[in-house]
N, C-alpha and C positions, 0 to 999 in steps of 0.2 A: 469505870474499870480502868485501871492504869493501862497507860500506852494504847489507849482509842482512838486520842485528838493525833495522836503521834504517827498511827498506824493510819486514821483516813486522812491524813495531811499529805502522808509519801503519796498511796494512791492516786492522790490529784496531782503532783509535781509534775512540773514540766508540760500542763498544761495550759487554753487558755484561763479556764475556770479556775486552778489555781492564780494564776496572777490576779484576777479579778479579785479573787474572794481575800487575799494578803490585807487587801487597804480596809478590809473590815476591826473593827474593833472585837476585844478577843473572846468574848462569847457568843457573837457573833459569826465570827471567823469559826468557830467549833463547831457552832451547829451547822454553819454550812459543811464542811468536810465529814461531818457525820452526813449528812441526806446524800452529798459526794460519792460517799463511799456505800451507803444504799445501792445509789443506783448503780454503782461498781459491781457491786454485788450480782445484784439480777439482772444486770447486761453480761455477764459472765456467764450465770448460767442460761440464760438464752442461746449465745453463742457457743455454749460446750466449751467454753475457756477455764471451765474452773475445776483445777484439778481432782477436787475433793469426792466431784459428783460422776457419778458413772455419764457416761457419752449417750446413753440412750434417752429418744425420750421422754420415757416413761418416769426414767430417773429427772428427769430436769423438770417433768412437770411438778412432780410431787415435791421438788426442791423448790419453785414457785411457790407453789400452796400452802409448803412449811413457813417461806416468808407471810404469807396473808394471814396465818395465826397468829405468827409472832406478833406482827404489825398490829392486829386485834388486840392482843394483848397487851401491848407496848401503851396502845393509849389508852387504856384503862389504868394503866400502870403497874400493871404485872407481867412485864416484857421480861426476857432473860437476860441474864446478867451480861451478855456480849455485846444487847442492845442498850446499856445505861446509860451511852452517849447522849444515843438518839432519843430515847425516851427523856432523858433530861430537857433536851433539846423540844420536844414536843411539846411537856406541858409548859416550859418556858412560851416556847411563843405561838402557842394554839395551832399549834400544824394539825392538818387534819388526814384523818384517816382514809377517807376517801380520793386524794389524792395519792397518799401514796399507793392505793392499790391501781389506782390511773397506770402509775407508773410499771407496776410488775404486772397489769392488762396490756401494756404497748411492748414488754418485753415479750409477752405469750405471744401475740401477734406475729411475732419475727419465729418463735419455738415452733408455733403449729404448721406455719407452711415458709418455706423460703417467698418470700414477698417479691412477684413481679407483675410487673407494669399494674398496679393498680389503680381503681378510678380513682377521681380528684376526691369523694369525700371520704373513700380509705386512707386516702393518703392525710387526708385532711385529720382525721379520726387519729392515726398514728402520732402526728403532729401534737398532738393536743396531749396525749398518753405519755410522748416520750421525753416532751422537753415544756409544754406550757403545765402540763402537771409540776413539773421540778419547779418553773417558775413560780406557779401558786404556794406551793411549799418557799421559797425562797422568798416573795414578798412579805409574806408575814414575819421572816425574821430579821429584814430590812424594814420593817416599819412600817409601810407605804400604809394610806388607806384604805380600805377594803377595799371599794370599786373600781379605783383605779388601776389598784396594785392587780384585783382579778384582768383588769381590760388589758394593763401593759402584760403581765404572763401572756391571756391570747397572742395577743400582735408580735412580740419578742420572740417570743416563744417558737411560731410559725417561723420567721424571718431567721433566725439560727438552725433552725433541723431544716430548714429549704437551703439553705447556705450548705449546711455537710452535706444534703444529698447532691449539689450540684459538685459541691467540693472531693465529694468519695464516690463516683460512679466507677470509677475504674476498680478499688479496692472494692466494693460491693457488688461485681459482677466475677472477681476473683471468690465471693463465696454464693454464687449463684442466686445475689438475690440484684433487684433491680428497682427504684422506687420513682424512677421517672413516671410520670401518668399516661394512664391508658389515652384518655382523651387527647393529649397532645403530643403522642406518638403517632395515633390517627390522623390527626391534620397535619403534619408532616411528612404524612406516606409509608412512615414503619409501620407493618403489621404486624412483625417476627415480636415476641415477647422473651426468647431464651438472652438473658442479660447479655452472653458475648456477643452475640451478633446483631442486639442495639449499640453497646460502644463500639462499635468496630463502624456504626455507618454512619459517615459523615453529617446526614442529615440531623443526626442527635445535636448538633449545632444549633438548630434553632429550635427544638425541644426546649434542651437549654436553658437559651437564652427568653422565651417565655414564661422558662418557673421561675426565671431569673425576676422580672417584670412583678409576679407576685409576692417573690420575696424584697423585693423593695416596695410593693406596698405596702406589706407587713412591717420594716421601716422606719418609714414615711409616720405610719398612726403610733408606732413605739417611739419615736423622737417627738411626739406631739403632750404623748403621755408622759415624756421623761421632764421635758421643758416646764410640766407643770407640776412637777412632784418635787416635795421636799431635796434640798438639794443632799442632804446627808444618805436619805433613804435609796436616793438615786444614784448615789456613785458606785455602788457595783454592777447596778445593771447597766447604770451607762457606758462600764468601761468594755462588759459583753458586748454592747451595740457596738461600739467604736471598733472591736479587733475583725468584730464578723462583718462588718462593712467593708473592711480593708481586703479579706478576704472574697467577697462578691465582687469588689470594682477589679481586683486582680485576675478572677477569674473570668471576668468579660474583658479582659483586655488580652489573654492569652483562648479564648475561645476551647471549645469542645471535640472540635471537626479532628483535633490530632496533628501532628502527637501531642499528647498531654501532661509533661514535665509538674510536679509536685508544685503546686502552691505553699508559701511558706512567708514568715513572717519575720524578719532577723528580731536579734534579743532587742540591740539599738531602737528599731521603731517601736516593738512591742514595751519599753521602757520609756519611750516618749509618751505612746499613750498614757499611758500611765500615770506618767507626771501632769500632763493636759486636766488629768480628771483633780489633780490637785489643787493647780494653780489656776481653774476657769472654771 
């Protein structure tokens, strides 16, 4: 459809996922901003941000479930014509179906209840749905080889959605949802579950700084996996690794305990990295 790559390229702008996806080659770079813009899609209506769809949510379920036909349809290849991007994109490079309904299951999870304090293997479960699903979809059309490219989704995958929950507590307790884990809210003595009055308690500090611990393990096994991956197939994911590390050490240097001024990235470094992934 004309004006597809046009229309999911703005939606990612100004992103980091945009920058990352730029150093792709151009069919490449297409399909990413098509799955991009997927998940634009049904993170929109999960959150009630998409104009089109009534606010209830009865309305946004059945707007999910419209996507899960399409989605059916699409890779059989009789998708609608507004998906010919992404179905192009699909049978190009064996995206699968199952993934992408990963991904509109992790938005439902956020649709059906405001998400708070859950345990580590909801949270775990979410992780997988919202961003190592994308990744699955995303290593097939970097190339990688299967087991690899499934291993680093896992490990990547985790370590970036642990990074924004650390990164968006305060904006995710502005829409009453909260994704810090039950389990180590417990061992740090909160028992309150209502999102405002976990950020408000200091001790959310070493909450933290323990999901912090496992999002650097998650890491630790993606720069294991990245070291050993084609070096072509690896430059966008490594360039993801690189911004959201930058983003974890700055957030353990400015802590949780409060107040908690915006984490941010100037254009300059974010352009260094960048170059980094060129030149090394």
């Amino acid at each position: 459809m004309p004006g597809q790559n046009e229309t999911a390229a703005k939606s990612a702008s100004g992103s980091s996922f945009y920058t990352a996806m730029r150093v792709l080659p151009p069919a490449e770079r297409d399909a990413m901003f098509h799955i991009y813009a997927f998940c634009r899609a049904v993170d929109d209506i999960a959150d009630g941000d998409d104009p089109t769809i009534a606010a209830t949510k009865a309305a946004r379920h059945e707007a999910l479930d419209t996507w899960r036909r399409d989605i059916a349809a699409m890779c059989e290849g009789k998708g609608p014509t507004s998906l010919a991007g992404l179905q192009a994109a699909t049978l190009r490079f064996g995206l699968r179906h199952d993934d992408f309904i990963a991904v509109i299951d992790g938005m439902q999870m956020d649709l059906d209840a405001d998400i708070q304090a859950p345990d580590m293997a909801t949270l775990d479960l979410y992780c997988d749905r919202v961003a190592s699903a994308v990744g699955r979809l995303s290593v097939r059309v970097f190339g990688m080889p299967e087991d690899s490219g499934i291993a680093l989704s896992h490990h990547l995958g985790r370590a970036l959605q642990l990074t924004n929950v650390l990164r968006d507590v305060d904006e995710d307790a502005a829409i009453n949802r909260l994704y810090l884990p039950a389990e180590l809210l417990r061992k740090h003595g909160i028992t309150a579950t209502d999102p405002n009055t976990v950020v408000a308690d200091p001790r959310i500090d070493g909450v933290a700084r323990d999901l912090a611990v496992r999002a650097a393990e998650h890491f630790r096994e993606a720069d294991r996996l990245l070291a050993a991956a084609p070096r072509r197939a690896a430059r966008a994911p490594r360039l993801m690794r690189d911004v959201y590390k930058v983003y974890l050490d700055r957030l353990l240097v400015r802590g949780w305990a409060g107040p908690r001024p915006k984490v941010r990235i100037a254009k300059p470094h974010l352009l260094w990295i960048v170059l980094k992934a060129f030149l090394f």
